[in-house]
N, C-alpha and C positions, 0 to 999 in steps of 0.2 A: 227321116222326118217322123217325127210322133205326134206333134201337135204343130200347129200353127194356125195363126188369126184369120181372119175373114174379111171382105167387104161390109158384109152385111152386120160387124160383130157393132156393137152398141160401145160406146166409150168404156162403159166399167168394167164391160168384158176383156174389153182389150189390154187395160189399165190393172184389172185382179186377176186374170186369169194363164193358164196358157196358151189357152187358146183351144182348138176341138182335134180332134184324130181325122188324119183325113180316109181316104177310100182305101180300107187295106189293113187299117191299123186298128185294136182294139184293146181297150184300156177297162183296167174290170179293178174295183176298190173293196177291198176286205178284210174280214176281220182274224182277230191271232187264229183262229183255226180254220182258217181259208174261206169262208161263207161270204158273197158278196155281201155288198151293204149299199144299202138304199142311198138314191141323192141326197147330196148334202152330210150326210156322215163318213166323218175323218177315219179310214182307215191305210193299208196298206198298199200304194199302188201298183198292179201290174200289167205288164203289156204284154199283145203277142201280134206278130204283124212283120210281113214283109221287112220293115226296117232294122228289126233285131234279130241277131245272131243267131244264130243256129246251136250254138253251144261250143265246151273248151274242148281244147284234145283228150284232156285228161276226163274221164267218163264223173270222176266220182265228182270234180269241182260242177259237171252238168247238170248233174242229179239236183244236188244243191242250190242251183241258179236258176230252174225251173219247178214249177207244178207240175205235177199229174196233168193236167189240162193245156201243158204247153206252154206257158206263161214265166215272162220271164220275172223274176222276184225281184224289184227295184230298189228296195230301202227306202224308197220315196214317200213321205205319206202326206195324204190328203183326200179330197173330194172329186165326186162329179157332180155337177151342178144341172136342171133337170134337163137341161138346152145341149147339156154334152160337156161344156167346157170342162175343165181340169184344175182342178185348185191346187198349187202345192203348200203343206202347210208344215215342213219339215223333213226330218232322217228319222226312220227307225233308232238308227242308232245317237240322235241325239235330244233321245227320251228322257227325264228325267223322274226315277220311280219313287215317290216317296209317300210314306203310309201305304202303299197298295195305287197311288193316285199316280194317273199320267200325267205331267206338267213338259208341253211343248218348249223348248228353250228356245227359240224360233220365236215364238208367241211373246215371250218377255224380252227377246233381244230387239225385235220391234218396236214394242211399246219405250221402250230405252232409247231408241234412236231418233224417237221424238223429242227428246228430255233436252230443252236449247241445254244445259252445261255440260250436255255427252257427247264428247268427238265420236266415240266409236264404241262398243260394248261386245260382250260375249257372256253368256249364260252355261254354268259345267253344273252337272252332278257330283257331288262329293261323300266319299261315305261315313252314314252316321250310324252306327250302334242302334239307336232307338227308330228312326226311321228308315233306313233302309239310305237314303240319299236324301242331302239337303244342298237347296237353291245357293247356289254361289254368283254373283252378278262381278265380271270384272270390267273395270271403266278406265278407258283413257278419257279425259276431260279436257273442253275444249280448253283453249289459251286464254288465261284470265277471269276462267271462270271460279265463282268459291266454292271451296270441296266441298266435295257431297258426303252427305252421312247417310246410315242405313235408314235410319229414322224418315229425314226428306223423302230419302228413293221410294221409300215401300208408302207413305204417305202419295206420293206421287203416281204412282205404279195403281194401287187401290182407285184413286180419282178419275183413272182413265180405265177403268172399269174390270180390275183384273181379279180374279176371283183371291180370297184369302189363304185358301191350299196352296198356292202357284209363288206367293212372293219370298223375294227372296232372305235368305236367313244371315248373308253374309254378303259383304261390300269389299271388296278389295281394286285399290286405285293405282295404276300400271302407268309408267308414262310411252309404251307402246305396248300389246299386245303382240306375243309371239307370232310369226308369221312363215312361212315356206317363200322362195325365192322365186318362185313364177306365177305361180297366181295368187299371191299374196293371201291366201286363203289363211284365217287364224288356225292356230296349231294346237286345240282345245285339249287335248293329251298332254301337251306342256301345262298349261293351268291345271288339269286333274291332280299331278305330280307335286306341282311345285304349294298347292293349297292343301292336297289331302290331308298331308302332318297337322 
């Protein structure tokens, strides 16, 4: 158990958050060179607490999957928020770097899945020569609805208040999204491959 809700938690907590660490467990959010970071700033989550492992057999994968301080490295990133709770606002690894800019694809694949003509969406980094990586938005579209152009989307995207760095520079429309067989989770390494060219 690393987080869970509360009685006492307030509807929005319950409904944004993951809830608080309970007795045991301690969750510490920082930056690329390990330095905690104040509530409410999005960094790198990590835990250390009775509920996590102890470590692999193999010493050198250990080394790797903890801190100096014990902690285990989660890939997870996000907030604590001043109450404790636990924001999650992404993967490490599904960063998107471009000019120098962090752009959450998490953040855009969100704001997407409010868009009534988007069944489902997924956001990849792609590599560009001059930037470093650009915004790719891939869209299964609901049933019936009329294609979407880039134009629309990033008109759309900007309305619901998403910064201009972040949107995206390319649209490509899927009529399902690659997927793994048990937890249907998308298989964003297929889009990276199949767009990069």
């Amino acid at each position: 158990m690393i987080t869970m809700g509360a009685p006492d938690d307030n509807g929005e907590n319950l409904a944004t958050t993951e809830g608080r660490p309970p007795e045991g467990m301690e969750i510490r959010v920082v930056d690329a060179d390990g330095k905690q970071l104040p509530y409410g700033v999005d960094g790198e989550v990590r835990l250390r607490g009775e509920a996590v492992c102890q470590g692999y057999l193999d010493p050198v994968q250990s080394a790797a999957a903890f801190d100096d301080d014990g902690f285990l490295i989660t890939g997870d990133l996000g907030h604590l928020k001043a109450t404790g709770h636990l924001v999650l606002t992404g993967r490490a690894k599904d960063i998107i770097i471009r000019k120098g800019e962090n752009i959450s694809a998490k953040e855009i694949e969100d704001l997407l899945h409010q868009h009534p003509g988007v069944g489902d969406a997924a956001v990849v980094g792609l590599p560009d020569p001059e930037r470093g990586e650009r915004v790719c938005a891939v869209v299964e579209q609901r049933s019936g609805a009329a294609e979407l152009t880039l134009q629309e989307l990033t008109a759309y995207l900007r309305g619901e208040g998403l910064s201009t760095y972040k949107l995206p520079e390319q649209l490509e429309i899927v009529d399902a999204l690659p997927r793994n067989d048990t937890l249907r989770k998308v298989l964003k390494y297929k889009l990276r491959e199949r767009y990069s060219a």
